[in-house]
N, C-alpha and C positions, 0 to 999 in steps of 0.2 A: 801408417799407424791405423790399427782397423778401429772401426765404433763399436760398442757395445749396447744392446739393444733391452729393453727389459720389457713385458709386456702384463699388467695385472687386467685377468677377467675380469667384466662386471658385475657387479650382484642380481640376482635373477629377480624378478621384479616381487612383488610381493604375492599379488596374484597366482603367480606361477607355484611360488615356496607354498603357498597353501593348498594347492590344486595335487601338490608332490607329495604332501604331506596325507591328503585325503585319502588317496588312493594309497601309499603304503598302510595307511591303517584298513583300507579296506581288502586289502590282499590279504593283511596278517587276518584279519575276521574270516577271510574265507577258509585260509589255509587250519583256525582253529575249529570253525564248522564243522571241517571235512577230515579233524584228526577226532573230535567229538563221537560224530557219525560212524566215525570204523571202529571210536571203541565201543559203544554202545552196539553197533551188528554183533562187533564179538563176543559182546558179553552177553550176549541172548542169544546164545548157539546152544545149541544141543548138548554139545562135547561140555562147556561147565553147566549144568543143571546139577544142583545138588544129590548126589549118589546116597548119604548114608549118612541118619540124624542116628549121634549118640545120647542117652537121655543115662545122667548117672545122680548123685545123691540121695533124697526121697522118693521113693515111688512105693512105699508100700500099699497106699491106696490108690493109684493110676497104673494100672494096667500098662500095656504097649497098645492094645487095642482103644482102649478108653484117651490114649492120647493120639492117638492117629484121628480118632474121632471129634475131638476136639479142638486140638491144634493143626492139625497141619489144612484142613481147609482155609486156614487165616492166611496161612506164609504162602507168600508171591514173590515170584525173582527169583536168580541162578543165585548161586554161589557169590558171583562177582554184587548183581543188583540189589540181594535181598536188603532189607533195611530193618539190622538189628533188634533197633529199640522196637519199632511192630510187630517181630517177631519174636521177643521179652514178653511183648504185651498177650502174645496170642496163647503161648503158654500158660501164662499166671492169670489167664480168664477161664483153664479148668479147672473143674472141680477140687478142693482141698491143697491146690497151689499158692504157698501164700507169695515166696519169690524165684523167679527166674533170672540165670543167667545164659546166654546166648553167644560161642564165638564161632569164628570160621576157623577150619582147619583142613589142610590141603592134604593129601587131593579131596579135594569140593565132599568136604566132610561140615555138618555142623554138630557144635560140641553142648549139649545143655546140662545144665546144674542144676535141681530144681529144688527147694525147702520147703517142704508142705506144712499144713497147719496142724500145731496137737491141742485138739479138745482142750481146754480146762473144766467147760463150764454149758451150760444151756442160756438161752440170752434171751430177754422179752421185752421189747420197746412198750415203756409204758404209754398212753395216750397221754399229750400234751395235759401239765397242770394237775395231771392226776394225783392223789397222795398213795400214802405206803400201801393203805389195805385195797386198793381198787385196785379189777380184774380188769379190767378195762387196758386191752394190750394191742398195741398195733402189727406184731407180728412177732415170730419165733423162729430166729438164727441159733447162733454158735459165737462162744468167745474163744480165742486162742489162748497159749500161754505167754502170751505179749499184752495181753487186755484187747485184745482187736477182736472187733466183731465181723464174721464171716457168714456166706450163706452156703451151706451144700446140703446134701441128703440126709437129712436127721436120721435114717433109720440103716445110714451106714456108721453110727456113732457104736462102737462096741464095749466102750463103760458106759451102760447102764446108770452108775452111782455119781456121774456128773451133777454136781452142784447146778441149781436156776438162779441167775440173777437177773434182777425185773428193776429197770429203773428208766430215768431218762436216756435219751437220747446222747453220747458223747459222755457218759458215765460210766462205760465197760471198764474201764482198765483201775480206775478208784473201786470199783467195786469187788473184782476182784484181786486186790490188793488188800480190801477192808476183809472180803471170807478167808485171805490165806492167813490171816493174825486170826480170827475167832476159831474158827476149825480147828489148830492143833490145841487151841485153849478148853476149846470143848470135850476134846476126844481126852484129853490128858485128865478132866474133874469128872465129866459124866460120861466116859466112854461112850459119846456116841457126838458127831459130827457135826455142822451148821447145812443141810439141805436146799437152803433156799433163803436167796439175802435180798430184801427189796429196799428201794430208795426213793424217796415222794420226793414232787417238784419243787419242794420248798427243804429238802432235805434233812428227811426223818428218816431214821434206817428202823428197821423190822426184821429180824432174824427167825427162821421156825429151824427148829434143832430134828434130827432124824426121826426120835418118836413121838414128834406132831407137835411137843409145846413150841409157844412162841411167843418171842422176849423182842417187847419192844424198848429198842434202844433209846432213840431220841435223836436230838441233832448233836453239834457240834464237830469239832476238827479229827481229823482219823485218829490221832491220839487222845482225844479227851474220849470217843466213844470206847474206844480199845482197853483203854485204863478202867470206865464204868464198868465195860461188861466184864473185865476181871476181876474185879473188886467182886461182882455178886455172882461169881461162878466158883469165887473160891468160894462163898459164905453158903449155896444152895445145895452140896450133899450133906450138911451139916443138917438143913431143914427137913428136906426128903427123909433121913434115916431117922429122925425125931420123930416125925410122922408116920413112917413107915407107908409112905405111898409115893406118889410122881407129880411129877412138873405138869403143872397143865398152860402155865400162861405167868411172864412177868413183866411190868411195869414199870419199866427205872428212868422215867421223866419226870420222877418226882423230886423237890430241891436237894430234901434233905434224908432222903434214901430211897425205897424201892418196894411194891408191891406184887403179890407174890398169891398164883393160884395153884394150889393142890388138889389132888382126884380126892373129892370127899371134903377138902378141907381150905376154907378161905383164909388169910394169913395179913397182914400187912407189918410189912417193919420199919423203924425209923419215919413213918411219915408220920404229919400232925394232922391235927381233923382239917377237912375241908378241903384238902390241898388235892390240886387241880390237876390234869393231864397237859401236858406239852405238847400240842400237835406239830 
């Protein structure tokens, strides 16, 4: 009758398991070092370097010249390395670009989309605290038709008949939202446009209309101003054609109606004696 024998290994001491353990993890480190290492040689070979940037969307004011000139010294990296988003950025830091889109496409093509800014408006930072009528400007951009202020070549602006607006700082976009309500109001009673819309730091709006009068508005909420100056833009060709002359300058921060200068002729309606200016 034979024996049967059974034999269980020992467990390998602890020291050992940890020593086995080390070293597998530092095999796999090398082995990922050296799979790293070959992709980065490859991907900084000659053979992918990007061949052929397509630029489609807006370009009516960037050239291919004007953007070679400006973008492409920013973009660094092949095909494989370049890094998108810095090269989004490198685009949308020319001139009149307001967004860039940026993808790869093979073979080692990159694809851009670009949205340029359109003019609404001329823009003038007023200096801190200033009010309505002070010139006092810390500089002269561009708004888009987003309310975004921009800076590029004023003297590549090709409407001329660009609206100014002059106020604080982070005010563009109320501003021009406050001239797209007066302008079609103005053009529709006096045929003729809102020019120039300033906004003081305590927020007083001032409007000067195309042939140089200028109606100060007052403060209040975009609706309460909008409603005032309709109220007295429907009531001032009635005065002018009485007169038989022009707007020179009006006053409607007064309670209980509005003051009113004609070429040749002073006028005040609905206010009571004494009554004061709203600064």
């Amino acid at each position: 009758m034979g024996a049967t024998f059974t034999h269980t290994a020992s467990p390998l001491p602890p020291d050992i398991r940890v020593m086995n353990g080390v070293a597998g993890l530092l095999l796999a480190g090398v082995v990922l070092t050296a799979l790293a290492a070959g992709a980065l040689w490859l991907a900084r070979q000659p053979q992918l370097a990007i061949r052929a940037i397509t630029v489609e969307g807006d370009v009516s004011r960037n050239s291919s010249a004007s953007l070679r000139a400006n973008a492409l010294p920013r973009l660094s990296g092949s095909f494989v390395t370049m890094n998108l988003q810095k090269a989004k950025a490198a685009f949308e830091a020319v001139p009149w670009v307001r967004h860039a889109t940026v993808r790869r496409v093979w073979p080692l093509q990159l694809q851009v989309t670009l949205e340029e800014h359109r003019p609404a408006a001329y823009w003038e930072t007023k200096a801190e605290n200033a009010d309505a009528d002070s010139d006092a400007v810390v500089d002269t951009r561009l708004v888009n038709s987003f309310g975004e202020v921009f800076e590029a070549n004023l003297g590549d602006v090709e409407d001329e008949d660009l609206p100014t607006l002059a106020g604080p700082g982070k005010s563009s976009a109320a501003m021009l939202s406050m001239w797209r309500q007066l302008d079609p109001m103005t053009h529709r009673k006096l045929d003729e446009g809102v020019s120039r819309l300033d906004l003081s730091g305590r927020g007083s709006w001032k409007a000067t209309l195309e042939k140089g009068a200028v109606v100060e508005l007052g403060r209040g909420s975009e609706a309460e101003v909008v409603a005032r100056y309709g109220q007295f833009i429907a009531n001032i060709p009635q005065i002018t054609t009485r007169y038989q002359t022009s707007l020179v300058s009006a006053d409607l921060r007064h309670e209980n109606g509005y003051a009113v200068r004609l070429a040749g002729v002073t006028t005040i309606s609905n206010a009571p004696k004494g009554a004061t200016k709203k600064n």
